[in-house]
C-alpha positions in Angstrom: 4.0 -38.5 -40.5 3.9 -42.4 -40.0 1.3 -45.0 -40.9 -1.1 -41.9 -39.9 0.7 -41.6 -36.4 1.8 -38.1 -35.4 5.2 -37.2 -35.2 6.3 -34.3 -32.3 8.7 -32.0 -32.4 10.3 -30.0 -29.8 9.4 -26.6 -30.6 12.6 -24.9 -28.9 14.8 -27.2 -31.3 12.7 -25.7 -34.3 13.2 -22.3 -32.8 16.9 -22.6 -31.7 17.0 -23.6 -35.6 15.4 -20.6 -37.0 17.3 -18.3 -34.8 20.6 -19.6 -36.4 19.2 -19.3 -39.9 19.2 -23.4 -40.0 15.3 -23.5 -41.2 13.9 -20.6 -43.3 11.6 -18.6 -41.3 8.3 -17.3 -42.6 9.3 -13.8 -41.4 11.4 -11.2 -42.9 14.7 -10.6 -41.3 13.6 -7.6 -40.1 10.1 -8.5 -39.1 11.4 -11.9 -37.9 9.4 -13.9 -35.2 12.6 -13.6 -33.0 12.3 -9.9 -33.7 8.9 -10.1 -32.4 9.6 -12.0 -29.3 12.4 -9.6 -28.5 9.4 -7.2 -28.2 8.4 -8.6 -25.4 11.8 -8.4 -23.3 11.9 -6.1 -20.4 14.8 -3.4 -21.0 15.7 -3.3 -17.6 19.8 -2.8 -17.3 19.3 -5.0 -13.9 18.5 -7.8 -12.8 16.5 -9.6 -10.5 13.3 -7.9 -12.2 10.9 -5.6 -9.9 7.3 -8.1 -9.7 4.6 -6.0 -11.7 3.1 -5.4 -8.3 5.4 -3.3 -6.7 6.4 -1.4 -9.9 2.9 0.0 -9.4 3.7 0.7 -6.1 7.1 2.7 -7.2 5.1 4.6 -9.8 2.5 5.5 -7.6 4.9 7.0 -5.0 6.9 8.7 -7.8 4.5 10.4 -10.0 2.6 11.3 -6.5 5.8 13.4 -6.0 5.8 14.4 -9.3 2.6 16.3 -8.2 2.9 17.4 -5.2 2.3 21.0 -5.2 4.9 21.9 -2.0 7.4 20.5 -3.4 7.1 21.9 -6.7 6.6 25.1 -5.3 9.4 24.8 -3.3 11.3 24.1 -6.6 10.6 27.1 -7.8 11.2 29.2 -5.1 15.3 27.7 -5.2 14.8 28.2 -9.4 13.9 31.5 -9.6 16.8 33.1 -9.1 18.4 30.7 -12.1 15.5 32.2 -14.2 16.0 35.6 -13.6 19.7 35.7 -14.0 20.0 32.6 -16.6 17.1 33.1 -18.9 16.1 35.9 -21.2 12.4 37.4 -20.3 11.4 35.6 -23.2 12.2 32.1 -22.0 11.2 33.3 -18.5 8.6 30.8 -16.7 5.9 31.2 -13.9 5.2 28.0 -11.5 2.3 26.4 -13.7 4.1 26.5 -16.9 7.6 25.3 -15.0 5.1 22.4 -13.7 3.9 21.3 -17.3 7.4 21.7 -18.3 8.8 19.3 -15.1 6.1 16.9 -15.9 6.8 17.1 -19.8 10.4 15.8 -19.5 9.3 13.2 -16.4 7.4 11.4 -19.6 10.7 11.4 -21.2 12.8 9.2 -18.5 12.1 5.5 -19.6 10.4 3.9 -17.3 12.5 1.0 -16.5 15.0 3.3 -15.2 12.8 3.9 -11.7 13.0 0.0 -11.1 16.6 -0.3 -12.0 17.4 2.7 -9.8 15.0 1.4 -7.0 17.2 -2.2 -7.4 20.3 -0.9 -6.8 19.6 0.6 -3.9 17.3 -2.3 -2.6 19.4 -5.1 -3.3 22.8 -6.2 -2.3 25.3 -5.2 -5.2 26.7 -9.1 -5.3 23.1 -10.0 -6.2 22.4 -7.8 -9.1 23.2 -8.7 -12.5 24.1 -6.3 -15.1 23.4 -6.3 -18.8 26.0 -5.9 -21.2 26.9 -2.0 -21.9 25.9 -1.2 -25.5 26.3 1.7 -27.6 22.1 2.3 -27.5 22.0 1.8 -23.4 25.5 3.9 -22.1 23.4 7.0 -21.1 20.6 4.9 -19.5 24.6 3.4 -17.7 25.5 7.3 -17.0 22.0 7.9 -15.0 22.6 5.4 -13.2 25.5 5.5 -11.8 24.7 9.6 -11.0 21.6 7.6 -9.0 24.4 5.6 -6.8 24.7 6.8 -3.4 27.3 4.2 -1.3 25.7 6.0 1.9 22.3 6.1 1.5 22.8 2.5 0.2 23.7 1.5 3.3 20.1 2.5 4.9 17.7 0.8 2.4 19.8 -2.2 1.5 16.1 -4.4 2.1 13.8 -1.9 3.2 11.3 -1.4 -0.1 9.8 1.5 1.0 13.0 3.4 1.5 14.7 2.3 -2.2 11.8 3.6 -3.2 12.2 7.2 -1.2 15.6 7.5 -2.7 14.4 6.2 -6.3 11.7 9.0 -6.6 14.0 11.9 -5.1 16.4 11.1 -8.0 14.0 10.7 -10.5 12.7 14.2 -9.4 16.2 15.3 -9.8 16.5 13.8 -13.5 13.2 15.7 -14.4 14.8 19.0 -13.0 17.7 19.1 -14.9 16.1 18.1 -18.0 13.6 20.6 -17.7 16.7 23.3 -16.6 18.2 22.3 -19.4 15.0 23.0 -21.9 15.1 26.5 -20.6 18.6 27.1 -21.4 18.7 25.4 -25.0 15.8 23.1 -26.1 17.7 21.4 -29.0 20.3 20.3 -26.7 17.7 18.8 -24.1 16.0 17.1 -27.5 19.3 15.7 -28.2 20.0 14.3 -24.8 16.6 12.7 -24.6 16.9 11.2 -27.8 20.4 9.6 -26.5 18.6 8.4 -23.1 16.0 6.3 -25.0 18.9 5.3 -27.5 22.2 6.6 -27.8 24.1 4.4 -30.9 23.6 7.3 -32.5 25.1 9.7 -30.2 28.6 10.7 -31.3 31.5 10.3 -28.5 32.6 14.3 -28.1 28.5 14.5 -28.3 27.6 12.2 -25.4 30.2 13.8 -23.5 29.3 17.4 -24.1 25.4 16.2 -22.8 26.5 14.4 -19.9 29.0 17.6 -19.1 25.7 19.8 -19.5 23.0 17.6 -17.3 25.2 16.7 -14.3 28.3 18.4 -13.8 27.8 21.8 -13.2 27.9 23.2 -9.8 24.2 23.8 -9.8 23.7 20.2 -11.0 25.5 18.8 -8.4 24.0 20.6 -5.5 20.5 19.6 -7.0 21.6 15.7 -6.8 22.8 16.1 -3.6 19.9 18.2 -2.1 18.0 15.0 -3.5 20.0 12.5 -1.7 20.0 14.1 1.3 16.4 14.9 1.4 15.7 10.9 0.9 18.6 10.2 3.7 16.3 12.5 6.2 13.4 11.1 5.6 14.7 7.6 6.1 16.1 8.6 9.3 13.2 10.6 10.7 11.2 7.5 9.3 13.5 5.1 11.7 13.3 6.9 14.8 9.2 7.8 14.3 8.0 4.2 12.5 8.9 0.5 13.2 9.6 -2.2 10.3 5.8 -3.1 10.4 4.5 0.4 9.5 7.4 1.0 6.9 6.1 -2.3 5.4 2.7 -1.2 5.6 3.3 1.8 4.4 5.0 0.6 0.8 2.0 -1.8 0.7 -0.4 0.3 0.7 1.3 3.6 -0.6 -1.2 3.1 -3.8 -4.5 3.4 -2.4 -4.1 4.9 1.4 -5.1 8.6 2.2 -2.0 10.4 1.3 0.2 7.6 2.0 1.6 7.8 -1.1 2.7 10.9 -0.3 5.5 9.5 1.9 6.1 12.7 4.1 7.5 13.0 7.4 4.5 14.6 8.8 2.2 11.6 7.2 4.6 8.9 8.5 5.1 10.5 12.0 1.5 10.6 12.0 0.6 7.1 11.3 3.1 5.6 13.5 1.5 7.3 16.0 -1.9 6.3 15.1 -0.8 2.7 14.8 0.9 2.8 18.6 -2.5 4.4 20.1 -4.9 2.0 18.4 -2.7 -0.9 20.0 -2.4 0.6 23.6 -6.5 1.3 22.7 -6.6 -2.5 22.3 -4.4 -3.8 24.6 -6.0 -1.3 27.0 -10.0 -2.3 26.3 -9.5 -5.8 25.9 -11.4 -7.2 28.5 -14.4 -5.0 27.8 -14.3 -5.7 24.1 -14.3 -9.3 24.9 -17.3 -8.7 26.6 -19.3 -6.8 23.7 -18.2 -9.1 21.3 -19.3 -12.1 23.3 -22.7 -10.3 23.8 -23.1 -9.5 20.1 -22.1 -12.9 18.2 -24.2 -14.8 20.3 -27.2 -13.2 18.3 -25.6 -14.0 14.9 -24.3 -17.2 13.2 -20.3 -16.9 14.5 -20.6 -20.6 14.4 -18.0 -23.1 14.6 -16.8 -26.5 12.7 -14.4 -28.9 14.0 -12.6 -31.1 11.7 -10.7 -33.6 12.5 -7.9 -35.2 10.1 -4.2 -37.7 11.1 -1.9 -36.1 12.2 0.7 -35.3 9.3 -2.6 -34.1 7.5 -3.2 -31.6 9.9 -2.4 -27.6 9.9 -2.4 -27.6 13.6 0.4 -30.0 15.8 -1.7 -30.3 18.8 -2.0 -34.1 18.6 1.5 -34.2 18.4 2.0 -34.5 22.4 -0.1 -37.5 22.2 2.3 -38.9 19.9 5.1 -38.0 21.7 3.6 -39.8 24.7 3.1 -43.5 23.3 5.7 -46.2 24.0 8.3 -46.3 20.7 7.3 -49.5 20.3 3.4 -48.3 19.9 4.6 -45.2 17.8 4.8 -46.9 14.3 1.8 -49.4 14.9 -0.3 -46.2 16.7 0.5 -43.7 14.1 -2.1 -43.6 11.9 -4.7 -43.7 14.4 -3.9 -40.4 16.1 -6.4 -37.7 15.2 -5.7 -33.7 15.4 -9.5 -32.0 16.3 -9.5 -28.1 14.9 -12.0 -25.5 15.5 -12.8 -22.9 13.2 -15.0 -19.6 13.4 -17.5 -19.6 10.2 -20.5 -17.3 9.5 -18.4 -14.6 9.5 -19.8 -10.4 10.1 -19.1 -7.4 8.6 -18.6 -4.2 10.3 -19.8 -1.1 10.4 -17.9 1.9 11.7 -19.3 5.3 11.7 -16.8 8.2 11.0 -18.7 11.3 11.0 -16.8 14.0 13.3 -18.3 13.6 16.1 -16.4 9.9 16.6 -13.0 12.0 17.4 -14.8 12.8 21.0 -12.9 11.1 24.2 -15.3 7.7 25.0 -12.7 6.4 27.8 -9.6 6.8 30.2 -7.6 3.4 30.5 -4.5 3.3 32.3 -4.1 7.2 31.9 -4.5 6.6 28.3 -7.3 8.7 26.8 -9.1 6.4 24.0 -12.0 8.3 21.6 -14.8 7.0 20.0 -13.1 6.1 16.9 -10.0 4.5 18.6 -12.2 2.2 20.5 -14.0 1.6 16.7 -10.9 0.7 15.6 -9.4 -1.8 18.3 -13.2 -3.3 18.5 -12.1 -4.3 14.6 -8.6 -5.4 14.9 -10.2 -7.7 17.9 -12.4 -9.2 15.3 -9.5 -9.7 12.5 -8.0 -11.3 15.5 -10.6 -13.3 16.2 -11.3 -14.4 12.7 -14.6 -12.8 12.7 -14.3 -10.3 10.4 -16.0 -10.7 7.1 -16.0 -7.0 5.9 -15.7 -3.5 6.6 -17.4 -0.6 5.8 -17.0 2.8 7.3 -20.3 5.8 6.8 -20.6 9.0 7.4 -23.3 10.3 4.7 -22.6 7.5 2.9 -21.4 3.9 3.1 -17.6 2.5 1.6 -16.3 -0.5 2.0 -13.1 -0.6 3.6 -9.1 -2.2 3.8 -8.9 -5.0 6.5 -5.5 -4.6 6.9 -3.9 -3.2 10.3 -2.5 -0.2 8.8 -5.5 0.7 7.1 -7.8 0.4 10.0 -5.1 2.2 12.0 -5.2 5.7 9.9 -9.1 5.4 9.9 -10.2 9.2 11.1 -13.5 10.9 11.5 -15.2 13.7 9.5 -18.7 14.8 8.1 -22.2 13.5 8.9 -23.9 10.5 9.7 -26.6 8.5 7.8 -27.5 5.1 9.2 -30.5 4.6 7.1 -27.8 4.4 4.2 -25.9 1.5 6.5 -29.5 -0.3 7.0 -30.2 -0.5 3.4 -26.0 -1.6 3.0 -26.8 -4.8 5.5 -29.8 -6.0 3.8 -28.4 -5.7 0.5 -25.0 -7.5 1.1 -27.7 -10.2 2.8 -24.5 -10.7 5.9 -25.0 -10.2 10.2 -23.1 -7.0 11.2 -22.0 -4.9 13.9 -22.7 -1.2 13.8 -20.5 1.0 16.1 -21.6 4.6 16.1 -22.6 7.7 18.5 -26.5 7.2 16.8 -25.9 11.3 15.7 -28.8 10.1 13.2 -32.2 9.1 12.5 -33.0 5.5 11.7 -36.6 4.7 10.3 -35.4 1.3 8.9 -35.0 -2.6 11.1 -32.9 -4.9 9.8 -32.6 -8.7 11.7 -28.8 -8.9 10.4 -28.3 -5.6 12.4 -26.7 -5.5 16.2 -25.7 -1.6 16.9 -22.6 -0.6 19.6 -23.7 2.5 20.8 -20.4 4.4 22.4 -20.3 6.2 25.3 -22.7 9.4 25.2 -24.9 8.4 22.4 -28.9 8.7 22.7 -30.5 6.5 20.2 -33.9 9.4 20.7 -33.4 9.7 17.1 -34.6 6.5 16.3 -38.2 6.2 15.3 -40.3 4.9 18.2 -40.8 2.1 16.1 -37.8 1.3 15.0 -35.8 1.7 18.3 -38.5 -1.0 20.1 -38.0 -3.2 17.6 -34.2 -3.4 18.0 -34.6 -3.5 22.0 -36.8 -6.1 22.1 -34.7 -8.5 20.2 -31.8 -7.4 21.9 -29.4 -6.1 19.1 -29.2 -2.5 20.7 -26.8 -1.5 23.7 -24.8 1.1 24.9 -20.7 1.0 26.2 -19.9 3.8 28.4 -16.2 2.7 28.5 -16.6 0.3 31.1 -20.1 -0.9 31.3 -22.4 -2.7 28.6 -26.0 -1.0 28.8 -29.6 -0.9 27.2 -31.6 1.3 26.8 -35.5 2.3 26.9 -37.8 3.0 24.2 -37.2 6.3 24.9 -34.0 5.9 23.3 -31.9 6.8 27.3 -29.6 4.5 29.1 -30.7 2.1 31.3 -28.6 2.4 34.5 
């Protein structure tokens, strides 16, 4: 300190200093601050690191697996024979306790393993660094190169959602002969998880006889190939059923979507199916939804702004022709004064979309396409995203949820249970926003809400409306019916008007 001025020092010069034993630290050796910040290293083997994001993603699709009560039964069914013949009665298993077992030693794999396995087979091998080998991480090195498949490589080199396919069939595999392995001799399968968390310790003839035990018997071997192979289907079947925007969509939303992360080739035929209809739907009804959704934001505040800012300001390049245009000699003096006018949709709406069963019934033929209820429900909000119109939306049946705007979310949307609209009434008013309701009216209504504009589809009768109610939605005009191909209101008696 000088003449009460402050004196700074750079702190990574003091650290550097205490981390070569230059300046005494306040720690003890062994409970240095280094020590401490060395907690807080990831123990990933490879690098680039996974983002935290899409580890949750690769846990989500792995322990799903982990779960999934087909496969495990199927499991057993191939083990049984190895536990009749290998075990004695005594050690003998049924398919619950082999579950607990299989999920026991699943706890034991360190986690960073899944996004190290899931690397290599994501990123070109020139871009991965390795850490140093080290007596503590040479297992951890072992499973991993058992994970290494040159082939299968060759199919998810970039693809997220299919390194992480091959990353949970291994770690499946890993689990299985771990849990084998407890069957056979439990102090041996304590040793060798022991070694995979840190194996300094592990003797050389030791580490060998482990590694020798867990992966290279013929039974072994088979397993870790019936796990490759099993991942190399469902990537191909995944190929020829599912384009890159679906595998993407997929991965993204493999956490939350129903049974997505289940990653099947049932579920992923499926929803590449879904997501192909719902576009022909669109594509199909595009004119006609144009029309409904011309009719119904004229009643609501889909209002616009325009704002105008210079050119190199400007997200939009429309004023560039303009500029283009002028003289060269005018360019430098003129280009300041050139101006770019955008439009932009505010007051946005939320929407409603009923999925009680009875939205799986055919509403329209299109080009020989045969579009239902709920596939029109779903193009109808696609059209909106499109638009820039859509606030949020919720989906009811008995109750109201709100809902994933993405594509893919929309897409998988199916219908199932009852209606209550009354519940979607008191929704509107609460959230205080203009919506769209698109439903078959299976349902009474006692309630009117202002902020409410109802799509009834093709063979709906709003006659369960109270009297009331339904007059006071057909005289403001927020109440009509489309057949398919015709927009159409309706009388107090709740009928079409044709």
């Amino acid at each position: 300190m000088k003449s009460g001025g402050r004196q700074y020092k750079n702190v990574y010069t003091i650290l550097e200093k205490v981390k070569k034993g230059e300046i005494q630290s306040y720690y003890k050796e062994e409970d240095s601050l280094f020590s401490r910040l060395e907690f807080y290293k990831k123990p990933d083997l490879l690098k680039p690191y996974v983002h935290y994001i899409d580890e949750t993603k690769i846990q989500s699709i792995i322990i799903n697996f982990m779960h999934d009560s087909d496969e495990i039964r199927r499991e057993y069914d191939k083990l049984k024979s190895f536990i009749t013949h290998k075990l004695p009665v005594a050690k003998q298993v049924g398919d619950k306790a082999f579950h607990r077992a299989l999920l026991d030693n699943f706890r034991k794999i360190p986690e960073h393993l899944y996004y190290d396995i899931f690397k290599m087979y994501y990123h070109k091998i020139e871009k991965i660094d390795f850490q140093d080998r080290t007596d503590a991480n040479r297992m951890k090195y072992q499973f991993l190169e058992k994970s290494n498949s040159p082939v299968g490589k060759i199919m998810t080199e970039g693809s997220n959602l299919k390194s992480a396919i091959f990353t949970r069939n291994i770690i499946f595999y890993f689990a299985l002969q771990l849990t084998k392995l407890e069957l056979q001799d439990p102090k041996k399968a304590n040793d060798l998880s022991k070694a995979l968390q840190d194996s300094s310790k592990t003797d050389d003839s030791k580490f060998e006889d482990l590694m020798n035990t867990m992966f290279e018997s013929e039974d072994a071997q088979k397993d870790l190939q019936d796990a490759i192979d099993q991942a190399s289907n469902l990537c191909k079947r995944m190929d020829e059923t599912a384009d890159q925007e679906v595998q993407d969509m997929l991965f993204d939303n493999c956490k939350e979507s129903n049974g997505a992360d289940k990653l099947s080739t049932e579920f992923i035929t499926s929803a590449a199916a879904k997501m192909s209809k719902v576009k022909i739907s669109m594509s199909s009804l595009r004119e006609r939804i144009k029309k409904l959704m011309d009719k119904s934001t004229s009643y609501f505040s889909a209002k616009k702004e325009t704002i105008v800012e210079d050119l190199f300001n400007a997200d939009s390049i429309a004023g560039l022709e303009d500029y283009i245009e002028l003289h060269p000699r005018l360019r430098k003096v003129m280009i300041e004064d050139i101006t770019v006018k955008e439009t932009k949709s505010i007051g946005k709406i939320d929407l409603y979309v009923d999925i009680s069963g009875s939205m799986n019934s055919p509403c329209v033929e299109v080009d020989g396409n045969r579009i239902s209820r709920m596939e029109f429900a779903k193009s109808f909000a696609l059209k909106m995203k499109e638009l820039d119109l859509l606030n949020e939306i919720y989906v009811f049946d008995t109750r109201v949820k709100k809902y994933k705007k993405d594509e893919f979310s929309i897409a998988i949307l199916e219908g199932n249970n009852g209606t209550n609209i009354n519940n979607v009434i008191h929704s509107i008013n609460a959230h205080g926003n203009n919506a769209i309701i698109i439903t078959d009216a299976e349902d009474r209504c006692q309630n009117y809400s202002d902020k409410a504009f109802f799509i009834g589809i093709k063979g709906c009768k709003f006659h369960y409306f109270e009297e009331k109610t339904l007059k006071q939605y057909i005289d403001n005009d927020h109440l009509v019916v489309f057949d398919g191909i015709k927009i159409m209101k309706v009388n107090e008696k709740g009928q079409v008007i044709k």
